[in-house]
C-alpha atoms as a printed R data frame, in Angstrom:
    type eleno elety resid chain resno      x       y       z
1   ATOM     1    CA   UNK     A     1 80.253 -37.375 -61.907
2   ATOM     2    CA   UNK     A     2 77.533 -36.730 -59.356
3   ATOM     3    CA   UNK     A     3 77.315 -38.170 -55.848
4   ATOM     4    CA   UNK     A     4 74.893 -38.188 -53.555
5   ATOM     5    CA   UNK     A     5 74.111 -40.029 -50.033
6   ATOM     6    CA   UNK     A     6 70.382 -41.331 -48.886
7   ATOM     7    CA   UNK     A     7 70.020 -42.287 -44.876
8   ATOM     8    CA   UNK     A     8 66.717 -43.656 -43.897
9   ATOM     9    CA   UNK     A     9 65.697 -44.405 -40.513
10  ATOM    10    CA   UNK     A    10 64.264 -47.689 -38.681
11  ATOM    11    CA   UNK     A    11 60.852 -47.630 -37.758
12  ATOM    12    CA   UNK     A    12 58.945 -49.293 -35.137
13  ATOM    13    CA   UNK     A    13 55.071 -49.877 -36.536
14  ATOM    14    CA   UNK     A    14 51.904 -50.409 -34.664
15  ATOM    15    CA   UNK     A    15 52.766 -49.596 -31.153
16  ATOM    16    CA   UNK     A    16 50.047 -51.751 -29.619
17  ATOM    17    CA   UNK     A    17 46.882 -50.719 -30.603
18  ATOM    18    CA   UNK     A    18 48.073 -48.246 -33.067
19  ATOM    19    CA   UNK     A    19 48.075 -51.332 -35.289
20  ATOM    20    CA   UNK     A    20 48.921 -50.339 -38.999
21  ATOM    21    CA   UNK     A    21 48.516 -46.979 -39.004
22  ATOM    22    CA   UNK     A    22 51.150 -45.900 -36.116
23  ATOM    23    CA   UNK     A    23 54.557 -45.750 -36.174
24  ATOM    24    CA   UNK     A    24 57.725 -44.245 -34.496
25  ATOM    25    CA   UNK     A    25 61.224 -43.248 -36.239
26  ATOM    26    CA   UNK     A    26 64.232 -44.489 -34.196
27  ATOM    27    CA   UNK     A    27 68.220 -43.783 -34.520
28  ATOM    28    CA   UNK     A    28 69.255 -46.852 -36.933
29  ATOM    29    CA   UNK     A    29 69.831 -46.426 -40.204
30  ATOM    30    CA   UNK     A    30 70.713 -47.535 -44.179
31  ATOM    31    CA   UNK     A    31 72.648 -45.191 -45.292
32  ATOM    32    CA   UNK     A    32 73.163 -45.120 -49.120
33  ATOM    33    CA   UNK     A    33 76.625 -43.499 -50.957
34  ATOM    34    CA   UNK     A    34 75.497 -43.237 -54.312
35  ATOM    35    CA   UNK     A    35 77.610 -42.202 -57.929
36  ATOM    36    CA   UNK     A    36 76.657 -42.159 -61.330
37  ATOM    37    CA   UNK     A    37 79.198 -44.573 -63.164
38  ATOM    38    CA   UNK     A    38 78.803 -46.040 -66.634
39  ATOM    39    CA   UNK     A    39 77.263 -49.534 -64.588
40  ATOM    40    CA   UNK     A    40 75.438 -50.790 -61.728
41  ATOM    41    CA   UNK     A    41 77.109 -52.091 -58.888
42  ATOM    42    CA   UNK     A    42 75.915 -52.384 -55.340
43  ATOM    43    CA   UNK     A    43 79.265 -52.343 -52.394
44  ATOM    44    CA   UNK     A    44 77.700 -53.829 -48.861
45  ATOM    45    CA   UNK     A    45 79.526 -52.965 -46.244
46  ATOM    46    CA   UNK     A    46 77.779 -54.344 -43.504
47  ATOM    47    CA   UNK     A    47 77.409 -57.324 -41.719
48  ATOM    48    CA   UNK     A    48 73.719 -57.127 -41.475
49  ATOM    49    CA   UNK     A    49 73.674 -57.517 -45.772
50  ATOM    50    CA   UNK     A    50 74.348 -60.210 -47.829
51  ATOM    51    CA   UNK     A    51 76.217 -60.471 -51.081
52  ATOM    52    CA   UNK     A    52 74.716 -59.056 -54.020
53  ATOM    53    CA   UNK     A    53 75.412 -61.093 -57.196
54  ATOM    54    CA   UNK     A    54 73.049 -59.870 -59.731
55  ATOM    55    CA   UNK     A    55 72.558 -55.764 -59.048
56  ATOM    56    CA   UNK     A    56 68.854 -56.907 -61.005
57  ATOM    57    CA   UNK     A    57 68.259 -58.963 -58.403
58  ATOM    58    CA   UNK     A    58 68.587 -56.206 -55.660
59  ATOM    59    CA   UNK     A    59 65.562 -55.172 -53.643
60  ATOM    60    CA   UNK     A    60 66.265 -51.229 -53.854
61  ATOM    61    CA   UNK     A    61 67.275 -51.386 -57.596
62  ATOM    62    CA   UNK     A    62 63.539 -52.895 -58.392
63  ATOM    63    CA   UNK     A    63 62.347 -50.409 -56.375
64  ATOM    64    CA   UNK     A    64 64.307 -47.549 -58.049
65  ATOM    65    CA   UNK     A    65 63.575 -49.187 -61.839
66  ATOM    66    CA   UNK     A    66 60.160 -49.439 -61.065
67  ATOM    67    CA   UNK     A    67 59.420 -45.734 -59.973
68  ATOM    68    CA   UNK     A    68 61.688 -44.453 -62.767
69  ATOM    69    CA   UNK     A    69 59.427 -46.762 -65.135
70  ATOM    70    CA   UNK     A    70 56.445 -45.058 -63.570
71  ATOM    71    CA   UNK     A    71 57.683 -42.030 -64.858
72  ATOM    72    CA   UNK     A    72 58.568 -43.312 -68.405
73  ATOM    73    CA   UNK     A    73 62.485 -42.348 -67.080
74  ATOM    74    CA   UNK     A    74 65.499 -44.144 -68.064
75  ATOM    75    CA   UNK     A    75 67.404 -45.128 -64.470
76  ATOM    76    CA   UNK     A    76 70.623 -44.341 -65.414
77  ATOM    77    CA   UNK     A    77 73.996 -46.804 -63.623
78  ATOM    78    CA   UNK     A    78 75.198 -45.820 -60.630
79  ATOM    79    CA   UNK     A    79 78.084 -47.326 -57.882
80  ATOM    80    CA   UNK     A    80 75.775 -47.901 -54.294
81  ATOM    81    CA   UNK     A    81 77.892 -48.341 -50.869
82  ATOM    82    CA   UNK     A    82 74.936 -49.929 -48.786
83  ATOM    83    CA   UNK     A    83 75.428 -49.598 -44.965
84  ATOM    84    CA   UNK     A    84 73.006 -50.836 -42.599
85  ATOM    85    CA   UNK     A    85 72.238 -51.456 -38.588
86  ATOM    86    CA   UNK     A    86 69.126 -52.119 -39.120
87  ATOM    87    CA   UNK     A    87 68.327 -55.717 -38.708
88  ATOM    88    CA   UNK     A    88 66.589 -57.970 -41.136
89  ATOM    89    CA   UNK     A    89 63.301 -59.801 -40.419
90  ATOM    90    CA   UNK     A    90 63.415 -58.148 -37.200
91  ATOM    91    CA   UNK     A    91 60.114 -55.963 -37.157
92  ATOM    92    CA   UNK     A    92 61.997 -52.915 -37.489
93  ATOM    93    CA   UNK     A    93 61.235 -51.612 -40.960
94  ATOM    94    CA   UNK     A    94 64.537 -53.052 -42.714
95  ATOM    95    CA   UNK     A    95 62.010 -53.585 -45.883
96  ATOM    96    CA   UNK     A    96 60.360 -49.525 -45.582
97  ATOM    97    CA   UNK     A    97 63.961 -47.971 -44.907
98  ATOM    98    CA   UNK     A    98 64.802 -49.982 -48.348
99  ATOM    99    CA   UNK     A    99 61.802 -49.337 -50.419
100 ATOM   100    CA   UNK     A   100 61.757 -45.068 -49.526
101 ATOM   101    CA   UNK     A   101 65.961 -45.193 -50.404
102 ATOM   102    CA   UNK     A   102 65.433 -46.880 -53.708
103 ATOM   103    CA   UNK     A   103 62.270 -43.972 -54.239
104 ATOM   104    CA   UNK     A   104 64.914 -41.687 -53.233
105 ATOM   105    CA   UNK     A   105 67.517 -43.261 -55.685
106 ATOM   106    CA   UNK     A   106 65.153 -43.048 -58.770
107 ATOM   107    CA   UNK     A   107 64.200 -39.435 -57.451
108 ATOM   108    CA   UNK     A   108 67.656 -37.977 -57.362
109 ATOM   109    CA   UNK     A   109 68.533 -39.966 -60.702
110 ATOM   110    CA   UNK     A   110 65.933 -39.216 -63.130
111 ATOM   111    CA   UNK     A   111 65.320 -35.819 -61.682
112 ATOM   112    CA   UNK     A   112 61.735 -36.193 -60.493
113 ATOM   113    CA   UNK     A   113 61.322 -33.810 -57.815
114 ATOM   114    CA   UNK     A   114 58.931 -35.662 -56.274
115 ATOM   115    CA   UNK     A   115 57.219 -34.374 -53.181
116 ATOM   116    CA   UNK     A   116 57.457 -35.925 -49.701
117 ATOM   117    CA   UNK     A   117 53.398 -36.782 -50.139
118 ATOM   118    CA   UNK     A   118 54.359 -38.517 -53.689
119 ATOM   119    CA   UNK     A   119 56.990 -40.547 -51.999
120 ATOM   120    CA   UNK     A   120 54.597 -41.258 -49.050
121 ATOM   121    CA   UNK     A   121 51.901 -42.457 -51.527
122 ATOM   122    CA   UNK     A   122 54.544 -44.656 -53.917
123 ATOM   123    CA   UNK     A   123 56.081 -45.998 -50.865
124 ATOM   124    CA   UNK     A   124 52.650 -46.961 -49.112
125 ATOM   125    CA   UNK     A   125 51.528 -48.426 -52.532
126 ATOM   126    CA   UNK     A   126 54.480 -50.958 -52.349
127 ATOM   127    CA   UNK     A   127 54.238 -51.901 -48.450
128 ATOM   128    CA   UNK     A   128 50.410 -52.105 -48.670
129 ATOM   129    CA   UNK     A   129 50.346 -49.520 -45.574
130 ATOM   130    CA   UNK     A   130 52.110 -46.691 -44.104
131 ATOM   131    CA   UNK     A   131 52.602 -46.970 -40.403
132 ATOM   132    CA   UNK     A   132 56.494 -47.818 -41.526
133 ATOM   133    CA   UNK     A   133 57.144 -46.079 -44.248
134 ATOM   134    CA   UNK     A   134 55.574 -42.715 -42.926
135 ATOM   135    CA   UNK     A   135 57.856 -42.458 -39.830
136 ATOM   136    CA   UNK     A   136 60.547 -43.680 -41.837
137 ATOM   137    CA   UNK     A   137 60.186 -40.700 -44.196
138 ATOM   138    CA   UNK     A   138 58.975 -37.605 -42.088
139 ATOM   139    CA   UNK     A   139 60.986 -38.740 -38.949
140 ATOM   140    CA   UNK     A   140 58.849 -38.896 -35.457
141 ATOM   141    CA   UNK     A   141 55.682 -40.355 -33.965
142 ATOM   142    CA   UNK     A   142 53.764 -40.585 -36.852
143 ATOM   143    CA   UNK     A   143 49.884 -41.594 -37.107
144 ATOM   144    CA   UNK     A   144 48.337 -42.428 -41.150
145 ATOM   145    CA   UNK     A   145 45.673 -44.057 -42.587
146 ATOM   146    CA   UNK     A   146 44.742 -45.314 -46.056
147 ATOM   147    CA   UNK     A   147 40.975 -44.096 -46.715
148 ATOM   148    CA   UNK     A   148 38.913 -45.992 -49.368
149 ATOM   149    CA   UNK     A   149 40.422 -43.473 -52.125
150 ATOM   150    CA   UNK     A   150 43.766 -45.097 -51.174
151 ATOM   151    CA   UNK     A   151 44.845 -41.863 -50.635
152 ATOM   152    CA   UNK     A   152 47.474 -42.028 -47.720
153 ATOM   153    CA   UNK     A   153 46.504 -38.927 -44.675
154 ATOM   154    CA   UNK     A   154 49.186 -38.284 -42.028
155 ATOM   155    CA   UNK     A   155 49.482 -36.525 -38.988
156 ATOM   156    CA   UNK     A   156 53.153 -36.186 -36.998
157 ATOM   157    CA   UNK     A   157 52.476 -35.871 -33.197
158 ATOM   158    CA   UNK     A   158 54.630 -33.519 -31.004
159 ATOM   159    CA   UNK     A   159 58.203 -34.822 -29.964
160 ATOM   160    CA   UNK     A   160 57.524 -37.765 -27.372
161 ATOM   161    CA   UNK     A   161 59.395 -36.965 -24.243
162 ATOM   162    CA   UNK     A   162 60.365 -40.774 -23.713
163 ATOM   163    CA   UNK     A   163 63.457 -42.888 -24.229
164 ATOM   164    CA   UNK     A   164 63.259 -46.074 -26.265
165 ATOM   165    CA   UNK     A   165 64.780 -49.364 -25.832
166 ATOM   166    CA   UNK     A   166 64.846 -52.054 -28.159
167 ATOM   167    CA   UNK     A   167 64.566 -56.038 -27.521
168 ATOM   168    CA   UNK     A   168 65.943 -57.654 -30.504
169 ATOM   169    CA   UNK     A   169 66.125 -61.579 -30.399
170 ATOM   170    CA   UNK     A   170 68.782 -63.653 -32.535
171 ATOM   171    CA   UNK     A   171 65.623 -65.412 -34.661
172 ATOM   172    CA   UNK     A   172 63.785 -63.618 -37.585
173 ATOM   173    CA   UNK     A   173 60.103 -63.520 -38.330
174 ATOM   174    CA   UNK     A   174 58.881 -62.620 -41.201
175 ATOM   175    CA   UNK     A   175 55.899 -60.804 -41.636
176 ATOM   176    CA   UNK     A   176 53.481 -62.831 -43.577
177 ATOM   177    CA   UNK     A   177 53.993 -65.341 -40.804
178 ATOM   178    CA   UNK     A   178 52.811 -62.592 -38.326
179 ATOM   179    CA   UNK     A   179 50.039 -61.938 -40.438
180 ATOM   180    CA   UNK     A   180 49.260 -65.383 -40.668
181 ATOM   181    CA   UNK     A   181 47.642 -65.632 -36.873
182 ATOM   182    CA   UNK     A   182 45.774 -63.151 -37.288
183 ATOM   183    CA   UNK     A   183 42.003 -63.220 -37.383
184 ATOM   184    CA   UNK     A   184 40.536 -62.685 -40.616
185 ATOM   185    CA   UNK     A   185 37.278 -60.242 -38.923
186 ATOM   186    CA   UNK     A   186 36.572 -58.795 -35.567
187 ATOM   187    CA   UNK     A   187 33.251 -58.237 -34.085
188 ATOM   188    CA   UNK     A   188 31.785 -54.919 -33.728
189 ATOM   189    CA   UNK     A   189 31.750 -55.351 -29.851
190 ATOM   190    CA   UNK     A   190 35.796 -56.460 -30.437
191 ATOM   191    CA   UNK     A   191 36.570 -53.568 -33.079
192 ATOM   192    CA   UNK     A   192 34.865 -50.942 -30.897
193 ATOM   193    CA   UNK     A   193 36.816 -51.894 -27.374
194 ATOM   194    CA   UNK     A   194 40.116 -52.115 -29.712
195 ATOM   195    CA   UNK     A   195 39.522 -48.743 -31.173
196 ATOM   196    CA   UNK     A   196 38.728 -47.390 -27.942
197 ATOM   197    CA   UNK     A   197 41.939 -48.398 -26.784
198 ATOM   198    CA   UNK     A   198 44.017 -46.544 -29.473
199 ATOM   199    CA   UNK     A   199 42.029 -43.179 -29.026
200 ATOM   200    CA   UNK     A   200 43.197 -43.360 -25.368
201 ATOM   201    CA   UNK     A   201 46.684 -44.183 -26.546
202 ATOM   202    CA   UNK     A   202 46.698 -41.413 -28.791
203 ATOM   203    CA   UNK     A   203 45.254 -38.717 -26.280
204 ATOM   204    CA   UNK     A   204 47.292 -39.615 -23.095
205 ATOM   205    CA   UNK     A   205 50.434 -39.118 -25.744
206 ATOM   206    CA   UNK     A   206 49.484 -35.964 -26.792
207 ATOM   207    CA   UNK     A   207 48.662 -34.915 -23.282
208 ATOM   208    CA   UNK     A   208 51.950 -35.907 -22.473
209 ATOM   209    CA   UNK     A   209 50.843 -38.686 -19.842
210 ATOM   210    CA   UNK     A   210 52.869 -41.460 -20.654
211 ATOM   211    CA   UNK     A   211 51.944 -43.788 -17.947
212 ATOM   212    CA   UNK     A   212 48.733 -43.936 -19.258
213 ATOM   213    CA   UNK     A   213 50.025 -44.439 -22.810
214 ATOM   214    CA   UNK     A   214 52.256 -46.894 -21.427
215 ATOM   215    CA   UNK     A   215 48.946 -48.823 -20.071
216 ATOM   216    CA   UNK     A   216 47.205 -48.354 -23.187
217 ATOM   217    CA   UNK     A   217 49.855 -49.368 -25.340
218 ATOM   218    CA   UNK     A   218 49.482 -52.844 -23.359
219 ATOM   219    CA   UNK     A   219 46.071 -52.895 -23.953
220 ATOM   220    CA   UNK     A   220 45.788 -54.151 -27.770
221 ATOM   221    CA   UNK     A   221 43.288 -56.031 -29.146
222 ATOM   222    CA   UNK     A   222 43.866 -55.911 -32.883
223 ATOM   223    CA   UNK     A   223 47.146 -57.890 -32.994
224 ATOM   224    CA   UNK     A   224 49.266 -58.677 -30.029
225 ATOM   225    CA   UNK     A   225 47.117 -61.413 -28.213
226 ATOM   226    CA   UNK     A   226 47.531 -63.233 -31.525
227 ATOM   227    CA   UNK     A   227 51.361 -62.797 -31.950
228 ATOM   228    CA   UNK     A   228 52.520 -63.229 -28.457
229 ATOM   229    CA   UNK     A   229 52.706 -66.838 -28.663
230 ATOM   230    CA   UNK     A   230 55.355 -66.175 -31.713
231 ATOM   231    CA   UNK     A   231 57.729 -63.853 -29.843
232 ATOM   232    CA   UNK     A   232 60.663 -65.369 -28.238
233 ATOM   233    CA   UNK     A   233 60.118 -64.298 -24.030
234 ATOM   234    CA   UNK     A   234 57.010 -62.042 -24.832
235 ATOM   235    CA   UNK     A   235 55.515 -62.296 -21.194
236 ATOM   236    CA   UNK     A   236 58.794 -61.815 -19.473
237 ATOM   237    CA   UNK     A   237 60.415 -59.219 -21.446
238 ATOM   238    CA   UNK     A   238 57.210 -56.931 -20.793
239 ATOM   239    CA   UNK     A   239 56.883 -57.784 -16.732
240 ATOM   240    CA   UNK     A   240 60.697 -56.827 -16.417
241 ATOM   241    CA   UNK     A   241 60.357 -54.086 -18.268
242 ATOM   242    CA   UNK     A   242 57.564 -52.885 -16.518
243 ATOM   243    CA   UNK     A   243 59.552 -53.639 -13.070
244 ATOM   244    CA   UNK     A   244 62.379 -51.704 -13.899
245 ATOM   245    CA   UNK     A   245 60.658 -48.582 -14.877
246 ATOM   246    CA   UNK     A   246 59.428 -48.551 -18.284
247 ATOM   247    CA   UNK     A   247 55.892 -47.031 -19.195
248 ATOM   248    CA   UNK     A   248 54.937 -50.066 -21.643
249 ATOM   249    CA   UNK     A   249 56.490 -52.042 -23.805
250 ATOM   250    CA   UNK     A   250 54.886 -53.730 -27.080
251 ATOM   251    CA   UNK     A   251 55.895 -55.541 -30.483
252 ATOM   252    CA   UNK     A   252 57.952 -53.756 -32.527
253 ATOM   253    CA   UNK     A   253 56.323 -54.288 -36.112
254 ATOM   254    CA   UNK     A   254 55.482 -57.496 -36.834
255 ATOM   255    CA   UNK     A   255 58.120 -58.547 -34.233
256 ATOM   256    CA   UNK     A   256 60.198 -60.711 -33.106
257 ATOM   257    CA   UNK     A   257 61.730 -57.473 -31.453
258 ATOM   258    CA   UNK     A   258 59.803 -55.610 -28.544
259 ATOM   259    CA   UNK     A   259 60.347 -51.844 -28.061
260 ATOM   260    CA   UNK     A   260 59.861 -50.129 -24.611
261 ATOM   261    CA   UNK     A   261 58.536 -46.460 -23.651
262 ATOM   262    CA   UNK     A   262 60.792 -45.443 -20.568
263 ATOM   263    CA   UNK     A   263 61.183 -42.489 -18.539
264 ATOM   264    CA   UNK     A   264 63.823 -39.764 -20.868
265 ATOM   265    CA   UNK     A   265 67.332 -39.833 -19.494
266 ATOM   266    CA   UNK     A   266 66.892 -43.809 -17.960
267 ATOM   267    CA   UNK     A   267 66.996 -45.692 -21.316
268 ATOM   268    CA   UNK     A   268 70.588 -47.181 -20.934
269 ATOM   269    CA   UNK     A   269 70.030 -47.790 -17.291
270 ATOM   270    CA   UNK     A   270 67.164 -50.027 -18.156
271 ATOM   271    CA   UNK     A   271 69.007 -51.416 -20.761
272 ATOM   272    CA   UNK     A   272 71.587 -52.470 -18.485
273 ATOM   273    CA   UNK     A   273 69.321 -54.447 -16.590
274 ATOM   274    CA   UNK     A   274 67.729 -55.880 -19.175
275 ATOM   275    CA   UNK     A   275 70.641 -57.272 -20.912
276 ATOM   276    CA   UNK     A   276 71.352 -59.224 -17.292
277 ATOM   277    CA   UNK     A   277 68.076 -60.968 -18.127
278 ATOM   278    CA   UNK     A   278 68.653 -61.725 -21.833
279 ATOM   279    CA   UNK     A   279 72.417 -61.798 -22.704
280 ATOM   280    CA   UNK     A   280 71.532 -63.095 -25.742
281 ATOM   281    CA   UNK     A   281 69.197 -61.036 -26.665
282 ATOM   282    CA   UNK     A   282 70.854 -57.612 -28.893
283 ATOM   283    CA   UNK     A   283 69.489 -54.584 -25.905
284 ATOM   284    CA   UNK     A   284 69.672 -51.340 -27.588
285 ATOM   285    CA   UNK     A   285 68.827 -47.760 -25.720
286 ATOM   286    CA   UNK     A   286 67.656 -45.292 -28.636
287 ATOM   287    CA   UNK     A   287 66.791 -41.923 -29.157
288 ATOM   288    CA   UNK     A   288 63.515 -40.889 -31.522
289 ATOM   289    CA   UNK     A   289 64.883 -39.953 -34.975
290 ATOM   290    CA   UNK     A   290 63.260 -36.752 -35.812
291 ATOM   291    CA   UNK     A   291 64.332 -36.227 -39.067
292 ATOM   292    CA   UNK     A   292 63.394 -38.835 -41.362
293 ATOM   293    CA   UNK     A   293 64.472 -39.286 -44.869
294 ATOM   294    CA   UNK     A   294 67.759 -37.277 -45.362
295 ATOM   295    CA   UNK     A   295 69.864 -36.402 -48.731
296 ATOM   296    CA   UNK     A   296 73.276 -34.628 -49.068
């Protein structure tokens, strides 16, 4: 009887201007416990998940049965223990953590040996962009872009030297409604200034200046302006931030939750201070996951 486990990491996705091509790995996870058995049967054992009633009916089984189909494979039954602290609806890649574990699942089960670029590719096929799912899988700061191929490109910046801290609101948003605000064009004159501002963000992080990045990462003009009015304390949350010591702080995702850049070794001590202003906000201090996708 074989056994296997699957954890995937959260991902934050656009980081201000980075806006659907960048994306950063952090320390929550789904963590999978998977065994071949003679049926399917999904175990949650989290809070965070609902009941499953119909295993057909489960997100990462569709996933799974639909890369196993792409492959003309038969997905065998298996026993999955789900585990999660990743919230739901929450802009931090709940949905890209799912879709790369049931990739994974069909993977380990039909034998597929796929290649880290495969899964990149199948799971960016599904989300419709990568700025999730490619952190999610290599681990890191990671920058991709769909070119008019569709084939996915990806580059994985140095470590960050940075602690993170995570916002999270009791109030989901889902991402289609995040989209929705959003304008359907931008002027050249708009697209040019907004792009301008993400090759600064990108430079003054690889040159290691993070109050810079921190500025620039404030700076967005693809998305943010358009989905502040949608986030639960947006001004306030990035003012106190900003007063306490953090470099920047933007929407995490699609939101509602807003992720901070602080100083490395001061993350809880923010955190502490920011909880005083939100207790009912969930305040999390977090660490960069660095490694990504992981199977035992």
């Amino acid at each position: 009887m074989r056994r296997f486990t699957i954890q995937v990491p959260a991902s934050s996705a656009n980081i201000g201007p980075g806006f659907d091509s960048l994306g950063l790995a952090v320390n929550l996870h789904l963590k999978l416990e998977v065994t071949e058995t003679d049926k399917w049967e999904f175990e949650h054992r989290s809070s965070l998940l609902g009941p499953v009633t119909n295993y057909e009916e489960h997100f990462i089984y569709k996933i799974a049965k639909q890369i196993a189909a792409r492959h003309n494979k038969e997905l065998r039954p298996c026993k999955v223990i789900e585990t999660s602290d990743i919230p739901l609806a929450r802009g931090l890649g709940s949905s890209s953590s799912a879709v790369l574990a049931g990739i994974e699942i069909a993977n380990q089960i039909c034998h597929l040996s796929l290649t880290t670029e495969e899964k990149l590719q199948y799971g960016t096929d599904i989300e419709g962009h990568p700025d999730n799912i490619a952190p999610a899988l290599y681990g890191g700061l990671v920058i991709a872009a769909i070119t008019g191929d569709q084939e996915t490109h990806w580059v994985r910046l140095p470590e960050i030297k940075s602690d993170i801290i995570v916002h999270i609101p009791n109030v989901e948003l889902k991402t289609e409604q995040a989209r929705g605000v959003l304008p359907e064009s931008y002027s050249r004159g708009q697209a040019t200034s907004a792009s301008a501002v993400s090759n600064v963000l990108i430079a003054a992080l690889l040159s290691g200046d993070y109050s810079l990045a921190g500025k620039m990462m404030e700076k967005d003009l693809f998305h943010e302006p358009y989905r502040a009015d949608l986030i639960p304390n947006y001004h306030h949350i990035r003012n106190a931030a900003k007063e306490y010591g953090a470099y920047g702080t933007v929407i995490s995702g699609a939101g509602p939750t807003m992720i901070s850049f602080v100083p490395k070794g001061e993350g809880e001590t923010i955190a502490s201070q920011m909880r005083k202003l939100l207790p009912d906000y969930e305040i999390k201090a977090l660490q960069v996951d660095q490694t990504g996708l992981k199977v035992d």
